[in-house]
MOPAC internal coordinates of N, CA, C and O (Angstrom, degrees):
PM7 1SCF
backbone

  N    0.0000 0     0.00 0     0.00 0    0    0    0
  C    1.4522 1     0.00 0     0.00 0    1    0    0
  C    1.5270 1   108.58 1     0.00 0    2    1    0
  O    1.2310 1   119.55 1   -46.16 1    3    2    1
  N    1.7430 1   118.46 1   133.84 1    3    2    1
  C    1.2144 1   100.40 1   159.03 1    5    3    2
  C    1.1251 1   124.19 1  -135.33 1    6    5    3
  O    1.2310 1   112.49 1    -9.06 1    7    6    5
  N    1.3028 1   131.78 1   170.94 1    7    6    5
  C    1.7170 1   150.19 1  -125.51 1    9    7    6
  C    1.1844 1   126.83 1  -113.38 1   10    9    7
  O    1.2310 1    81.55 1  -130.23 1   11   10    9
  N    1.3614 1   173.12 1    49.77 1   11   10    9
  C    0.9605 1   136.90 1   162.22 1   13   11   10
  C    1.6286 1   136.50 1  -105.54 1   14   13   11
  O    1.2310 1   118.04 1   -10.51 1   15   14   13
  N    1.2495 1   121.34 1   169.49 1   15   14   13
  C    1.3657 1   139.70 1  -169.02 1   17   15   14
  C    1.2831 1   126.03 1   -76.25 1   18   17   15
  O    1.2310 1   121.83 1   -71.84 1   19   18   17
  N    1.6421 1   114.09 1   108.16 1   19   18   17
  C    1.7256 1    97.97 1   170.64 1   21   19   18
  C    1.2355 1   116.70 1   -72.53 1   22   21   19
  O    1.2310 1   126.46 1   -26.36 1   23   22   21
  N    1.6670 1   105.18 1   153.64 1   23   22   21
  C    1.8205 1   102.60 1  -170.15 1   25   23   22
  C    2.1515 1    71.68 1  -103.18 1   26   25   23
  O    1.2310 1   140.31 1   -10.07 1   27   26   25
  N    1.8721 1    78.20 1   169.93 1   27   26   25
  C    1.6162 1    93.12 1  -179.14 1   29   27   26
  C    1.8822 1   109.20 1   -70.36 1   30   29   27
  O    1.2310 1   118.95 1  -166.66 1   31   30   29
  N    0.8060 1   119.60 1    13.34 1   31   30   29
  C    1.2016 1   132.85 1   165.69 1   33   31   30
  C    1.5197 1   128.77 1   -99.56 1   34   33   31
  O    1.2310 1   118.88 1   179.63 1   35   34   33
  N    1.4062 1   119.74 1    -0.37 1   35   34   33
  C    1.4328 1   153.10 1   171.41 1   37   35   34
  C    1.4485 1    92.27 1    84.94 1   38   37   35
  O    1.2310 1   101.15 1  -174.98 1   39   38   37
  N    1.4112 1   151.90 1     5.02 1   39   38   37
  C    1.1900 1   138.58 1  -162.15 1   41   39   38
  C    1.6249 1   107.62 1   -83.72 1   42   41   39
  O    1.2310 1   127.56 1    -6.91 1   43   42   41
  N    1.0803 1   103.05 1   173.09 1   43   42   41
  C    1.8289 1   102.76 1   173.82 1   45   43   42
  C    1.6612 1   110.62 1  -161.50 1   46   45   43
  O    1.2310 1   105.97 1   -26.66 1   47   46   45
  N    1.0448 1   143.64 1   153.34 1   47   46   45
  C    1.5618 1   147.21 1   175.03 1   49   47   46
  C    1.2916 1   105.34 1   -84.83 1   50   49   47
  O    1.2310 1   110.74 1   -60.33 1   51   50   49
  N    1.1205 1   135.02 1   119.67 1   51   50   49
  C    1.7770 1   144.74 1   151.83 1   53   51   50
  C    1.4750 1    98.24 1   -49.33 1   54   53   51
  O    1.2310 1   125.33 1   -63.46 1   55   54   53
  N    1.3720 1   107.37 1   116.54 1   55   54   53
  C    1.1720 1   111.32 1   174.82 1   57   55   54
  C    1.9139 1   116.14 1   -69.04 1   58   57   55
  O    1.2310 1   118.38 1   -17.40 1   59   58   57
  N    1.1078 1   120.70 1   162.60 1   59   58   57
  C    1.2315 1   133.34 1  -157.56 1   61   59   58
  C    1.8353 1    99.78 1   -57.40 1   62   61   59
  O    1.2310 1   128.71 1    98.59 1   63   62   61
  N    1.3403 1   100.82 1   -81.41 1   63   62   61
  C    1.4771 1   117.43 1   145.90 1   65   63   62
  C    1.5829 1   129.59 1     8.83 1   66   65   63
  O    1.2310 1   119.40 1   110.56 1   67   66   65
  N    1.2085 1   118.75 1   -69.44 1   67   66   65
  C    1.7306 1   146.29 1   154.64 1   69   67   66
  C    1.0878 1    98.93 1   -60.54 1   70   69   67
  O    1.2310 1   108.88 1   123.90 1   71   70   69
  N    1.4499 1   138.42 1   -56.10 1   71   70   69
  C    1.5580 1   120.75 1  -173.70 1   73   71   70
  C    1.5644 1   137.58 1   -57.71 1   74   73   71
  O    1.2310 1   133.14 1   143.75 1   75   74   73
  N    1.9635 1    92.21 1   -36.25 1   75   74   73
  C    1.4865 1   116.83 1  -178.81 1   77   75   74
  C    1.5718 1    89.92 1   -85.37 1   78   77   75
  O    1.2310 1   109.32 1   126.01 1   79   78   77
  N    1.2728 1   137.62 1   -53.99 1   79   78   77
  C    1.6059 1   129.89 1  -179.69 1   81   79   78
  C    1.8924 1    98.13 1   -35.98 1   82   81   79
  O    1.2310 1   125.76 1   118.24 1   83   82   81
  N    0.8110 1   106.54 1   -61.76 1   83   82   81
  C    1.7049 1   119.19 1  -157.11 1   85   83   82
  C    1.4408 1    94.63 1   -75.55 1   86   85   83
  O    1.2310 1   114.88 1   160.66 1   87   86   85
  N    1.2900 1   127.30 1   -19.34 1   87   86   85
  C    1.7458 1   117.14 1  -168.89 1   89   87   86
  C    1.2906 1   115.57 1    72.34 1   90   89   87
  O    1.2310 1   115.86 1  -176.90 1   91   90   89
  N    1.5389 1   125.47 1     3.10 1   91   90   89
  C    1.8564 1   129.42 1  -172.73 1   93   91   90
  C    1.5863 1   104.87 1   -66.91 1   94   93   91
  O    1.2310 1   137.27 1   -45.74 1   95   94   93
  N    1.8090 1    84.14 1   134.26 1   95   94   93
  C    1.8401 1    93.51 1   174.53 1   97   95   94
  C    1.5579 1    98.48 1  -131.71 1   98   97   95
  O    1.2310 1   120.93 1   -41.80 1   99   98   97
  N    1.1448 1   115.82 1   138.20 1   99   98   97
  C    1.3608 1   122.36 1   157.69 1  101   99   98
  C    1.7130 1   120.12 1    13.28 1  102  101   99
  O    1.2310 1   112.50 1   -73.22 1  103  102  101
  N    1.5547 1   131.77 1   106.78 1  103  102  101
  C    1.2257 1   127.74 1   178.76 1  105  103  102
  C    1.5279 1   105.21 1    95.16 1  106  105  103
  O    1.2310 1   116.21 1   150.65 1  107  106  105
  N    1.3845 1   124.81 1   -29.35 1  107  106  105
  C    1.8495 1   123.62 1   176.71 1  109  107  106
  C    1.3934 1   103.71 1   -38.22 1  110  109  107
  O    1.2310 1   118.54 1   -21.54 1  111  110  109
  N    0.8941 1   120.39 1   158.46 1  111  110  109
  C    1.8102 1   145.50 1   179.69 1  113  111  110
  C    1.6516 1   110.54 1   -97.57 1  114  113  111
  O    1.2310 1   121.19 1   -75.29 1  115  114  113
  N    0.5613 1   115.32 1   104.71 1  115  114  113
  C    2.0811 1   100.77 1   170.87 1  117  115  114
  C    1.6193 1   110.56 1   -94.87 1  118  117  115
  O    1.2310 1   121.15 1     3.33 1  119  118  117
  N    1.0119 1   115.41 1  -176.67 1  119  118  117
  C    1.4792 1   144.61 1  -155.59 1  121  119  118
  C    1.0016 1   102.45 1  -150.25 1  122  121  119
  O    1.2310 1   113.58 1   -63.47 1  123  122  121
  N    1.5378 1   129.75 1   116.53 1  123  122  121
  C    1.4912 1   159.20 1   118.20 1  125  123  122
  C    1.6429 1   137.91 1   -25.90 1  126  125  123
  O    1.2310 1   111.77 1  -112.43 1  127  126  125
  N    1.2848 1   133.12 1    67.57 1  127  126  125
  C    1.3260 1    97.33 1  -150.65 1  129  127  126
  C    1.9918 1    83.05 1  -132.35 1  130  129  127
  O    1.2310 1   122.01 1   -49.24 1  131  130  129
  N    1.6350 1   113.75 1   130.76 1  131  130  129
  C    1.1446 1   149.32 1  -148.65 1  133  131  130
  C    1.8624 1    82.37 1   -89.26 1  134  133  131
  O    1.2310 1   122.52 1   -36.79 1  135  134  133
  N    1.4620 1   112.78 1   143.21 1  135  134  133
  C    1.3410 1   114.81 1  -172.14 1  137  135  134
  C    1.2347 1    91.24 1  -146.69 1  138  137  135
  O    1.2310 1    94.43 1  -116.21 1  139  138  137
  N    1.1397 1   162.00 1    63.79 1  139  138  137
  C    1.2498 1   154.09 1  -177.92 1  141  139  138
  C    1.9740 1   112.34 1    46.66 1  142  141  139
  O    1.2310 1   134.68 1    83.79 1  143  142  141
  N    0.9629 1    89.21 1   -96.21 1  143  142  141
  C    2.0449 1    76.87 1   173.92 1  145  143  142
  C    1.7065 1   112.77 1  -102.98 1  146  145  143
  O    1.2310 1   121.20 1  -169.49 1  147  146  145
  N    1.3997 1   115.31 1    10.51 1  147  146  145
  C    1.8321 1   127.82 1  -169.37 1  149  147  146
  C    1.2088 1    98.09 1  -128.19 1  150  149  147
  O    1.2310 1   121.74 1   -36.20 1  151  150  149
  N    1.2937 1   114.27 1   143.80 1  151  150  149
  C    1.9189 1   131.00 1   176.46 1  153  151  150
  C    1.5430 1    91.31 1  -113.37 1  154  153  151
  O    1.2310 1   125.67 1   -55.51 1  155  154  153
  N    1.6368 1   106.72 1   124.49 1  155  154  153
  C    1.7066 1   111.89 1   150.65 1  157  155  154
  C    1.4018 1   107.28 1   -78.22 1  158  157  155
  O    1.2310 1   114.84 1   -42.63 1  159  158  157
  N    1.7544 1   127.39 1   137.37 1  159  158  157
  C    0.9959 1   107.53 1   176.03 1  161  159  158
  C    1.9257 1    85.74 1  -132.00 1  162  161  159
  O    1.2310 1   127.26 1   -33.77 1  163  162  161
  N    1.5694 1   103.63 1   146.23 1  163  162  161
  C    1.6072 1   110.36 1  -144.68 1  165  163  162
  C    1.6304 1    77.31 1  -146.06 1  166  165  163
  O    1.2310 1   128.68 1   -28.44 1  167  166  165
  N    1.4490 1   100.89 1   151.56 1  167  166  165
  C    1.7731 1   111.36 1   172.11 1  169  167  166
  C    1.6301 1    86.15 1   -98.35 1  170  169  167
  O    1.2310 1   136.66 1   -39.75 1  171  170  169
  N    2.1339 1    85.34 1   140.25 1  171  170  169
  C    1.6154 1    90.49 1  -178.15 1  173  171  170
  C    1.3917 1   104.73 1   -84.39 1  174  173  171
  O    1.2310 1   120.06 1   -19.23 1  175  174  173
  N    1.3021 1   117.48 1   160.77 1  175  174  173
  C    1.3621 1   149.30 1   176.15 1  177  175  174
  C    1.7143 1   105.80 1   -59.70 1  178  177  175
  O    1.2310 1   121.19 1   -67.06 1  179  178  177
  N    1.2987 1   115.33 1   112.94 1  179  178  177
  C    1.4526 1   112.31 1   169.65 1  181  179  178
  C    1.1240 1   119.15 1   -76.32 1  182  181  179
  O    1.2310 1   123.22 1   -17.60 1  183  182  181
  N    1.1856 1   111.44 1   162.40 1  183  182  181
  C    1.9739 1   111.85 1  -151.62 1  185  183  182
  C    1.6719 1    79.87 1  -103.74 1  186  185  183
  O    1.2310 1   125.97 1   -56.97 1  187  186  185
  N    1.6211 1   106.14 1   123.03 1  187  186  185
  C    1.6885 1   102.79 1   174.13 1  189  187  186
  C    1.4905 1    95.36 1   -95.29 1  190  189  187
  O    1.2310 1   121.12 1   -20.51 1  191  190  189
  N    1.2652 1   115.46 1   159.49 1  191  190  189
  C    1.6408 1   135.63 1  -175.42 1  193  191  190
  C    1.8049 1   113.72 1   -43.96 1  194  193  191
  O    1.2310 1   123.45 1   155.62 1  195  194  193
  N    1.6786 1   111.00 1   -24.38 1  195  194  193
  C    1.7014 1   130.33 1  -175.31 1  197  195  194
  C    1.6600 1    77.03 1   -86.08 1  198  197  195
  O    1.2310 1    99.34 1   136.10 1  199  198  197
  N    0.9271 1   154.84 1   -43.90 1  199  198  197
  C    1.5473 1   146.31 1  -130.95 1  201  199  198
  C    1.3368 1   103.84 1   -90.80 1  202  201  199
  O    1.2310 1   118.49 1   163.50 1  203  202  201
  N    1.8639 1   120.49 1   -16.50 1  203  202  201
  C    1.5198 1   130.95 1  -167.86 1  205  203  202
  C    2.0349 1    89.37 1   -64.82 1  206  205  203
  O    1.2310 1   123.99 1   -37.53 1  207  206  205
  N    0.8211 1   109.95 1   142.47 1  207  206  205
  C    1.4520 1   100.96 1   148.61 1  209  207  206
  C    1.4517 1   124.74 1  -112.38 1  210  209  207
  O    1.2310 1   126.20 1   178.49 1  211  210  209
  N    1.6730 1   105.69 1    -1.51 1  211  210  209
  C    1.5965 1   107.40 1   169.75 1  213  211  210
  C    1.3242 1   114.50 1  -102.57 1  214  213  211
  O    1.2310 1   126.92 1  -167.06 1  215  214  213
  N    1.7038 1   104.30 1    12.94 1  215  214  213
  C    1.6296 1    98.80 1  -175.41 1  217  215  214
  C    1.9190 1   103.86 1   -71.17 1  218  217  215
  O    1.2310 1   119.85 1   151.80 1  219  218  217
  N    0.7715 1   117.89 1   -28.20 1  219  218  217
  C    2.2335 1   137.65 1  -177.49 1  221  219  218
  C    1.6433 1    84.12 1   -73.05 1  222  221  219
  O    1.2310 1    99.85 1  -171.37 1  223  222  221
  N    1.1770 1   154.02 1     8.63 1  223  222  221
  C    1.3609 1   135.39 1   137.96 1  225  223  222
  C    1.2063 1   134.95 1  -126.57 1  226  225  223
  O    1.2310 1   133.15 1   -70.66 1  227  226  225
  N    1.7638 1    92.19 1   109.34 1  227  226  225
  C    1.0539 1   125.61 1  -155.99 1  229  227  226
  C    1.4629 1   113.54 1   -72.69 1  230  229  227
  O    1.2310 1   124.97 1   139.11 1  231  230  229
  N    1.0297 1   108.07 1   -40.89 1  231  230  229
  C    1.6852 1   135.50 1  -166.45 1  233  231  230
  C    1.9364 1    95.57 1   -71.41 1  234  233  231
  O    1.2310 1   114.59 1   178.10 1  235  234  233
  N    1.1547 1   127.85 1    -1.90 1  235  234  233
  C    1.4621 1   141.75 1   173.57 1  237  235  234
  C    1.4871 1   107.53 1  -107.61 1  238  237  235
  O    1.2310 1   118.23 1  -160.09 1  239  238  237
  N    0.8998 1   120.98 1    19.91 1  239  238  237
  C    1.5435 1   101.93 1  -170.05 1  241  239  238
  C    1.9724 1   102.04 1  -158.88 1  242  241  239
  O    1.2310 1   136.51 1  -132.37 1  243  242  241
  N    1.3807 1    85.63 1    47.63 1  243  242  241
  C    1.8087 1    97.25 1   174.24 1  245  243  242
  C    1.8088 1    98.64 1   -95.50 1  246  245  243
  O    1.2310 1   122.73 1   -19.20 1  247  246  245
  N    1.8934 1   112.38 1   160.80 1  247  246  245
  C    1.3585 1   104.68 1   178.32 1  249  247  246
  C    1.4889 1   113.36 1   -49.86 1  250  249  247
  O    1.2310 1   113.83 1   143.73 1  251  250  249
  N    1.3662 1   129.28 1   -36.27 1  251  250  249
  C    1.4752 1   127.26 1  -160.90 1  253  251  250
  C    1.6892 1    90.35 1   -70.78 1  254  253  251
  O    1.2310 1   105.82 1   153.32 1  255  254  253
  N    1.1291 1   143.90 1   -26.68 1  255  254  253
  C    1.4465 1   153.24 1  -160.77 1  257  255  254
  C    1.6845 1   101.05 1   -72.86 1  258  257  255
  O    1.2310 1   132.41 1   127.98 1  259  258  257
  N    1.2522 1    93.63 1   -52.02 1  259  258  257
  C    1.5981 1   114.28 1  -176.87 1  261  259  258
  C    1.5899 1   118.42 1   -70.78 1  262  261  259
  O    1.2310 1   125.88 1   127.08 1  263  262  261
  N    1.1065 1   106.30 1   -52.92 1  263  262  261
  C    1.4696 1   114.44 1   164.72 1  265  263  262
  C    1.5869 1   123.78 1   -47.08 1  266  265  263
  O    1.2310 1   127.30 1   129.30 1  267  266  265
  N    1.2971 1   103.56 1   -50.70 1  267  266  265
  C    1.2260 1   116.68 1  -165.53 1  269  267  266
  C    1.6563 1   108.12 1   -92.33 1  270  269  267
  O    1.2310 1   116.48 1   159.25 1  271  270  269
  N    1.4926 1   124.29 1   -20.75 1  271  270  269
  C    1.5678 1   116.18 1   164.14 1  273  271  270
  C    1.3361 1   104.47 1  -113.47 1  274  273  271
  O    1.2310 1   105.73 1   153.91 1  275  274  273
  N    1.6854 1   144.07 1   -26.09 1  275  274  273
  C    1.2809 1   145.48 1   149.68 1  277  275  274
  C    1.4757 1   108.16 1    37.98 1  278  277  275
  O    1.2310 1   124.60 1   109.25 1  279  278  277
  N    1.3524 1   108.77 1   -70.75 1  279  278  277
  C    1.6980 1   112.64 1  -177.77 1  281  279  278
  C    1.5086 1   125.31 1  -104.05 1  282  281  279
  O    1.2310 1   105.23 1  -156.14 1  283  282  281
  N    0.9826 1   144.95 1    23.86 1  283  282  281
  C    1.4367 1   164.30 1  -118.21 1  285  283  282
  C    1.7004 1    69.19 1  -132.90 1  286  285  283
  O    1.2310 1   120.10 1   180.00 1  287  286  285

């Protein structure tokens, strides 16, 4: 079994172990997932460029498109 500590700040260290299992480097995303009284915790899935589903609309993405949602 392995261990770690919440600090009073809710934080905790991924143990070494969990990191190399999972492959996590610096900046990775994780996944949360609620099990009745157990959390799966899973490295999230990076969104590959096929994964957009608004990348196929085209007709959204003129300069006035850009300008005008740009920072949203």
């Amino acid at each position: 079994m392995i261990k770690s500590k919440l600090t009073s700040k809710a934080q905790t260290t991924i143990p070494q172990p969990i990191r190399a299992a999972l492959k996590l480097a610096e900046g990775d995303e994780l996944v949360y997932e609620i099990r009745g009284e157990q959390v799966l915790l899973t490295k999230a899935r990076q969104v590959a460029e096929g994964d957009n589903p608004f990348q196929t609309f085209g007709e959204w993405d003129s300069a006035a498109d850009r300008k005008a949602y740009g920072n949203l």
